[in-house]
C-alpha positions in Angstrom: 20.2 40.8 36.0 19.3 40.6 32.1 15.6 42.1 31.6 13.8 41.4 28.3 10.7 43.5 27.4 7.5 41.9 25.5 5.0 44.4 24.2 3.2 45.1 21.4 3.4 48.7 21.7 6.7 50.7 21.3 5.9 53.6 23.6 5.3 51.0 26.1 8.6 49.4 25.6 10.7 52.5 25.6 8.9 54.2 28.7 9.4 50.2 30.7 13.2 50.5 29.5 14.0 53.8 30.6 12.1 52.8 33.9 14.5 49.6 34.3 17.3 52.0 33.6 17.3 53.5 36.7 17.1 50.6 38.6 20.6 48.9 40.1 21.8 45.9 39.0 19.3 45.4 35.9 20.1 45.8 32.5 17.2 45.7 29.2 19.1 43.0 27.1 16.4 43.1 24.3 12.7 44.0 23.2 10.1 41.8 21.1 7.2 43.0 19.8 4.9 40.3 20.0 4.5 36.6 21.8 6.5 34.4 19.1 9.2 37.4 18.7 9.5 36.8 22.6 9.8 33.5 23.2 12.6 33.7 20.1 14.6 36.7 22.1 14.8 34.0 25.2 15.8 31.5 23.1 18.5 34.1 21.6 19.7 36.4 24.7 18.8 34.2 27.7 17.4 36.6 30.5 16.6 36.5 34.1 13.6 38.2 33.9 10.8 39.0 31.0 8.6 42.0 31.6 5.7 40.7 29.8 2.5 42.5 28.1 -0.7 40.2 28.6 -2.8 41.4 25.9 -1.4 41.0 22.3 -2.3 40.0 18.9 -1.5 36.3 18.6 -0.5 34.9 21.2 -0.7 36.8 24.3 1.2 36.7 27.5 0.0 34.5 28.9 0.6 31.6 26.5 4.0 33.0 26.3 4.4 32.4 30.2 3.1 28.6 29.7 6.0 28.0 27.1 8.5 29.5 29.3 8.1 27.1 31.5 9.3 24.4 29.5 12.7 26.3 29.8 15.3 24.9 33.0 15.8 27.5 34.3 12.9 29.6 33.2 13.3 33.1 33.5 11.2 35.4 35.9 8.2 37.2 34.7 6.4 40.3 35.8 2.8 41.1 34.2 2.1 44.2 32.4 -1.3 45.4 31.3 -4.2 48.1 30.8 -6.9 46.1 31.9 -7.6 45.5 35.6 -9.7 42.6 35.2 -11.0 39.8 37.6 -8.3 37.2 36.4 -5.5 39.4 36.2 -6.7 40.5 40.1 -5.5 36.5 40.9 -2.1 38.0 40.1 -2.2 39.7 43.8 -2.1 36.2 45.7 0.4 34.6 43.8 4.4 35.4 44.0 4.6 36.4 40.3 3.4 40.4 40.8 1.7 42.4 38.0 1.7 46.2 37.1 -1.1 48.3 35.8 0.3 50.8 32.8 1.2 53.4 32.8 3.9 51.4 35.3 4.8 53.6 38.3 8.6 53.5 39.4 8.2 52.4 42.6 5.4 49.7 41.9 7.9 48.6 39.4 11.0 47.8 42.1 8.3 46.1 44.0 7.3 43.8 41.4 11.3 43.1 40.9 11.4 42.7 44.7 9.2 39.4 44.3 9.4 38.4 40.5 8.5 34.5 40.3 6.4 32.0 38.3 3.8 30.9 38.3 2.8 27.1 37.8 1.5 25.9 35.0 -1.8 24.9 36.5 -2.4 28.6 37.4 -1.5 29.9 34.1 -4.1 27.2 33.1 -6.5 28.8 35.6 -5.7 32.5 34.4 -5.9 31.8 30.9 -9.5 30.4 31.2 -10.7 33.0 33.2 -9.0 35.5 30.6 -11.4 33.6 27.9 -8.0 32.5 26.0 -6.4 29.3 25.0 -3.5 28.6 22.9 -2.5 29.0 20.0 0.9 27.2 19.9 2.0 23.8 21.1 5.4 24.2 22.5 8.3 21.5 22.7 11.8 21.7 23.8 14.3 20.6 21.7 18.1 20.7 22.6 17.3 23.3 25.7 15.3 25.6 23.5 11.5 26.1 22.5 10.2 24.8 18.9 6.2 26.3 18.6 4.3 25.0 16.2 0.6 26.4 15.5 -2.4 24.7 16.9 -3.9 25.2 13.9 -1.5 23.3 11.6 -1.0 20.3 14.0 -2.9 17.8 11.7 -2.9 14.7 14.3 -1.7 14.1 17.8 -0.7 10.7 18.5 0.6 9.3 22.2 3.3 7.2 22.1 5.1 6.0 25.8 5.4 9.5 27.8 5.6 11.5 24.7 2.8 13.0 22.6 4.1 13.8 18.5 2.3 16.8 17.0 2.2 16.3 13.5 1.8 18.7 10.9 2.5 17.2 7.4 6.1 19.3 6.9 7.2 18.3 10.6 6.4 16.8 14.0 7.5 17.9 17.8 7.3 15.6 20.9 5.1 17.5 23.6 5.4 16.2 26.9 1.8 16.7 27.4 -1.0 14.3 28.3 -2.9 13.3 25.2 -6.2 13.4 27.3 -5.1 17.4 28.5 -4.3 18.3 25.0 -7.9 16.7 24.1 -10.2 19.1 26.7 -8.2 21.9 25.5 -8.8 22.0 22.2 -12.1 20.0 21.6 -13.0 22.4 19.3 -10.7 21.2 16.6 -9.7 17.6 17.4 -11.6 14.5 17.5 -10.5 11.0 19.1 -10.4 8.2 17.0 -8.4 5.6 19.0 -7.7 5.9 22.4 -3.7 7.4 21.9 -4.6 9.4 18.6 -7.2 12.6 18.1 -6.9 14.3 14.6 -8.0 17.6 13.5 -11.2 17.4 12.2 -11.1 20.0 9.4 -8.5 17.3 7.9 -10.6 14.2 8.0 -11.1 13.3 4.5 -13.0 10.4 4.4 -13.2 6.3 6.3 -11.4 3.6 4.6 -11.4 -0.1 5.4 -8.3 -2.1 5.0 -7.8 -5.9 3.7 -8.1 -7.0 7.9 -11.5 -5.1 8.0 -10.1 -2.1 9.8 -11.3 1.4 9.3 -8.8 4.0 9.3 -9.1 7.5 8.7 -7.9 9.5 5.5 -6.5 12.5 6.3 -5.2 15.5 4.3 -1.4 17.0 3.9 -0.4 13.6 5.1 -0.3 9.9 4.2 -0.5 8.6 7.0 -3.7 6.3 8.0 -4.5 6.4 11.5 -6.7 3.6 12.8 -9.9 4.1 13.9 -11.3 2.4 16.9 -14.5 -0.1 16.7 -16.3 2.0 19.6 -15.4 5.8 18.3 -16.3 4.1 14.6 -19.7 5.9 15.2 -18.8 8.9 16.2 -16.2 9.7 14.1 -18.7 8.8 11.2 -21.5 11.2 12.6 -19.0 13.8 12.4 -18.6 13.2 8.7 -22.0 13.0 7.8 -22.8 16.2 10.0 -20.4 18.0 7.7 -18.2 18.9 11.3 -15.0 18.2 9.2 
């Protein structure tokens, strides 16, 4: 079984390496250093199993456990952490285990013993009780992950089953619900039509067209998305309340 180890700390990942080592039938196929340098080495090396830190800079692990799941198959993950906190304690009722550091080597083949995933409504659960959200909307693309940062997406814009992130230089399909995507990141995206929400920091201004439809002027793109007549209001009370 191919292991690959996710931690921002190298003494971490060589102590967890020569820990797997010893253990039959396992073999450390790579190390990443942070969450986007992980979900790359899955991409790249394909393992069975990730051995994941859940505090890092960036995105932590378990952001990086949300986007594996977009991978058939996904590869087991096992926890690893310094904090013993109340949502990392939800670990111990679920099937995917977690180990405190510094990881003991039994504790360890127990956690390999009962490595699975957990569903992406409990990673959901665990990130909101961690106080963390994403920073990275993930799509698959040809059997891999494309991330692209929540923080470049300029608009998001339903179309059938599919949502497209756009960011001005590119756009992914996320096979997300636009109403989901909407609750998790009200802090940066306003609805302006019932299948678009765009980021309000990039709302440059209203304009009306020669059919008497308002439709909002964004930046880093030319597109014009339409604005509806009942979120007119609120879209404009956003402007004037310098919110964008």
């Amino acid at each position: 079984m191919k292991c690959l180890i996710v931690d921002d700390e190298a003494l971490a990942r060589q102590r967890l390496a020569r820990l797997l080592g010893d253990c039959e039938g396992l073999r450390v196929c790579g190390e990443a250093a942070n969450g986007e340098q992980g979900l790359q080495q899955v991409a790249l090396l394909r393992p069975d199993l990730v051995l994941l830190d859940v505090r890092m800079p960036g995105m932590d692990g378990l952001e990086v456990a949300r986007h594996l799941l977009n991978l058939d198959p996904a590869p087991a993950v096992i926890f690893t952490t310094a904090y013993g906190d109340h949502a990392l304690e939800a670990f111990e009722t679920q099937a995917v285990d977690y180990l405190l550091k510094p990881v003991h080597p039994q504790r360890l083949r127990q956690a390999l013993d009962k490595a699975r995933r957990l569903s992406p409504a409990r990673l959901q659960q665990l990130q909101a009780a961690n106080g963390e959200r994403r920073t990275h909307l993930c799509a698959r693309v040809r059997g891999n992950l494309e991330l692209m940062a929540v923080d470049e997406v300029i608009y998001l814009q339903a179309d059938s089953k599919y949502v497209t992130a756009c960011s001005g230089a590119r756009s992914i399909l996320l096979e997300e619900p636009l109403k989901a995507l909407e609750q998790e990141f009200a802090y940066r995206f306003i609805r302006v039509h019932r299948g678009a929400l765009v980021a309000a920091p990039c709302i440059r201004g209203l304009e009306k067209d020669s059919q008497g439809r308002h439709k909002v002027i964004l930046e880093g793109v030319d597109v014009r998305l339409e604005v509806s007549r009942r979120l007119l209001p609120q879209v404009r009370k956003r402007i004037k309340d310098g919110a964008v």
